[in-house]
C-alpha positions in Angstrom: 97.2 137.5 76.7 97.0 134.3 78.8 99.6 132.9 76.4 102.1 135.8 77.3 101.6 135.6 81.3 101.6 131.8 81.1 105.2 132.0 79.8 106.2 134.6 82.2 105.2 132.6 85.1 107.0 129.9 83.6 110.1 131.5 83.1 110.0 132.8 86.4 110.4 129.6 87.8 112.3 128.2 86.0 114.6 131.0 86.9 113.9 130.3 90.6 114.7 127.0 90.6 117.7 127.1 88.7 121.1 126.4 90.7 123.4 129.3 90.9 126.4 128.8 88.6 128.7 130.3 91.7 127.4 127.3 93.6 128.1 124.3 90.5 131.5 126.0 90.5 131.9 125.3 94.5 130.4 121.7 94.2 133.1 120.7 91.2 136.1 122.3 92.7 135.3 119.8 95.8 135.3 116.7 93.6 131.3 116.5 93.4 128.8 117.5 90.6 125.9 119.2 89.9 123.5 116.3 89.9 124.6 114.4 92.8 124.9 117.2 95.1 121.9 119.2 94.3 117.9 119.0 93.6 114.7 121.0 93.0 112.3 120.1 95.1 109.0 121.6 94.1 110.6 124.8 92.9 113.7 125.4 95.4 116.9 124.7 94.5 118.3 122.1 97.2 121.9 121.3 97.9 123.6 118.3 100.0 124.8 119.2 103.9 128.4 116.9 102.6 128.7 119.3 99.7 128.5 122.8 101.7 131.3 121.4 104.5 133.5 120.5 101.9 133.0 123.4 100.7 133.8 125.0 103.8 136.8 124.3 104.6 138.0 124.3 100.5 136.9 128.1 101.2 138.4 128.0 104.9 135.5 129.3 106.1 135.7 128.8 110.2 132.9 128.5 113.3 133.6 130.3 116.5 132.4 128.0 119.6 128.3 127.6 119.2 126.6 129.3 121.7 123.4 127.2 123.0 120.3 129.3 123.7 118.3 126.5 124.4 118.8 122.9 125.8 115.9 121.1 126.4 116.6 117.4 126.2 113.6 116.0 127.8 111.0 117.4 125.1 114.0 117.2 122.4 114.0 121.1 121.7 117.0 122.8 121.1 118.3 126.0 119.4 121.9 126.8 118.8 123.7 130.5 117.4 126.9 129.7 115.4 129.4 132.7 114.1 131.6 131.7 111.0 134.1 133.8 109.5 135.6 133.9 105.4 138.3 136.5 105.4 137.3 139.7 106.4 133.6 138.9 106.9 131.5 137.6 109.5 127.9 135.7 109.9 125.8 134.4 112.4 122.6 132.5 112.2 120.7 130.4 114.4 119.7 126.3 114.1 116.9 125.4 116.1 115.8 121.7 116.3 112.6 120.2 117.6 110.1 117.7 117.3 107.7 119.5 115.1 109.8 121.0 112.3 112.4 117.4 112.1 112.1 113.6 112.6 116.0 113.3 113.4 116.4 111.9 117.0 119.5 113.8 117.8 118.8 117.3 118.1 121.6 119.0 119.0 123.5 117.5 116.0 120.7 118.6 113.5 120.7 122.2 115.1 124.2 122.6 114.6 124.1 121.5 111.1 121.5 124.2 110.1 122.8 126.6 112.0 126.3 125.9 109.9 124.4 125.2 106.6 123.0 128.5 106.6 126.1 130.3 108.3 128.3 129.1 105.1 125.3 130.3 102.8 125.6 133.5 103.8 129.0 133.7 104.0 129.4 132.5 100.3 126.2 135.3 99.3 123.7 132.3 98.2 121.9 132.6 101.3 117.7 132.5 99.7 119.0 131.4 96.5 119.6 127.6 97.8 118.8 125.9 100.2 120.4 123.2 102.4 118.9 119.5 102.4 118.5 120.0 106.7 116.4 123.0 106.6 113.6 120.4 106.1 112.6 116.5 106.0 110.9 117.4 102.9 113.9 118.3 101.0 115.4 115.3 101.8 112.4 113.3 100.8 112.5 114.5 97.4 116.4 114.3 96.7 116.6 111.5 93.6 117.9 108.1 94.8 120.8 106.2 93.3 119.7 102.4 92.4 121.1 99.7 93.6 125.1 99.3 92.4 125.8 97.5 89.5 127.4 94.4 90.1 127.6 92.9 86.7 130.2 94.9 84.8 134.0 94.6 85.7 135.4 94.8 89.1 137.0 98.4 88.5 133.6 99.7 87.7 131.7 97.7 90.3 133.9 99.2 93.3 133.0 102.9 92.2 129.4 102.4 91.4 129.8 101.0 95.2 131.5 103.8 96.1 129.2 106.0 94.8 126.0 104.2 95.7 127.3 104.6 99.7 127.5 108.4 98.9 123.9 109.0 99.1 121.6 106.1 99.4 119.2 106.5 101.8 118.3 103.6 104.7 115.8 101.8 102.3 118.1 101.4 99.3 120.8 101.0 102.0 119.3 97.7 103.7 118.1 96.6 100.3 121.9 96.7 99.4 123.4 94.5 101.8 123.3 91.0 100.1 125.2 93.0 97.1 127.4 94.4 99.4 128.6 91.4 101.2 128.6 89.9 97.9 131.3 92.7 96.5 133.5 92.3 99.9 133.5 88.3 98.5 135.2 89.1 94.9 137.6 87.5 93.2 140.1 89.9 92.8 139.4 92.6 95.1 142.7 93.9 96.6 142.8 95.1 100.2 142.6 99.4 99.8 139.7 98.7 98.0 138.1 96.4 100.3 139.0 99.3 103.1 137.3 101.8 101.0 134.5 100.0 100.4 133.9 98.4 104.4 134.3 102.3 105.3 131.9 104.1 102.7 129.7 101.5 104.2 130.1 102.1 107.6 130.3 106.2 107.2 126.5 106.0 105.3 125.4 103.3 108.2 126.3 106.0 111.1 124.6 109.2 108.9 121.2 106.7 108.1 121.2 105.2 111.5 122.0 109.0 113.3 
């Protein structure tokens, strides 16, 4: 008897933290996958804030002009509505931002990201299924890190493990990188697009770490 209801409890979450397929398809037809743009953390399925705008506009979902029902910059509290549209059908939700529920220092940006996050949810019908990496610092907490890039295989290889490091390191892995990276800019070899695409993944994960 305690066998049986062990497994059903297991089987019930593992069903609940299981990605939706809907939402894998989404993530590859934007160039990402699975395990790079989502995680489980402790039981809900988690997905990146990159992967859901991309996915966005590859579903041309639009945002009417965000209405702000509160501003209070002094104590950092802020809440904004957004309305996004997908055809024929319409959402709202509301992103609120404040220094008890986020450690982010800009809280107008963060309000409008969960406000969007959770407006393209609904709007795609996986809205409680999954859950966006800003609802909570926790999420992002427990989203697996890359390691540091490879530097020792061939320079093809080395410039997209770079590439792909920048895509979601986070700011300890980041500044633990920079010898390497200064180090890659140096190679023999490397041709100018690549050192552009390199200097600029740097540079676009500097401004979302340091934001």
């Amino acid at each position: 008897m305690n066998l049986n209801l062990l497994e059903i409890i297991v089987r019930k979450k593992e069903t609940m933290t299981k990605i939706p397929e809907r939402l894998i398809d989404l993530i590859k037809a934007v160039g990402l996958t699975e395990s790079k743009a989502t995680w489980n953390c402790h039981g809900t399925p988690v997905v990146l804030h990159k992967a859901l705008e991309k996915i966005a506009i590859k579903e041309n979902i639009v945002f009417d002009a965000p209405t702000i029902i509160e501003s209070n910059i002094k104590d950092k509290h802020v809440a904004i509505c957004v309305t996004g549209h997908k055809g024929d059908a319409t959402a709202w939700s509301i992103g609120e931002a404040a220094p008890y529920n986020t450690t982010n220092k800009y809280p107008y940006a963060m309000a409008e990201k969960r406000a969007k996050d959770r407006v393209i949810l609904k709007l795609l019908e996986l809205s409680g299924d999954v859950y966006s990496e800003e609802e909570a610092d926790e999420f992002k907490n427990e989203k697996p890190q890359n390691s540091e890039p490879n530097l020792s295989i061939n320079l093809e290889e080395r410039i997209d493990a770079m590439l792909e490091f920048y895509e979601d390191c986070n700011l300890e892995r980041f500044i633990a990188a920079e010898k390497r990276y200064q180090k890659m800019l140096n190679s023999v070899g490397l041709g100018e697009p690549e050192y552009n695409k390199i200097v600029e993944a740097h540079d676009k994960r500097k401004a979302e770490l340091y934001s």
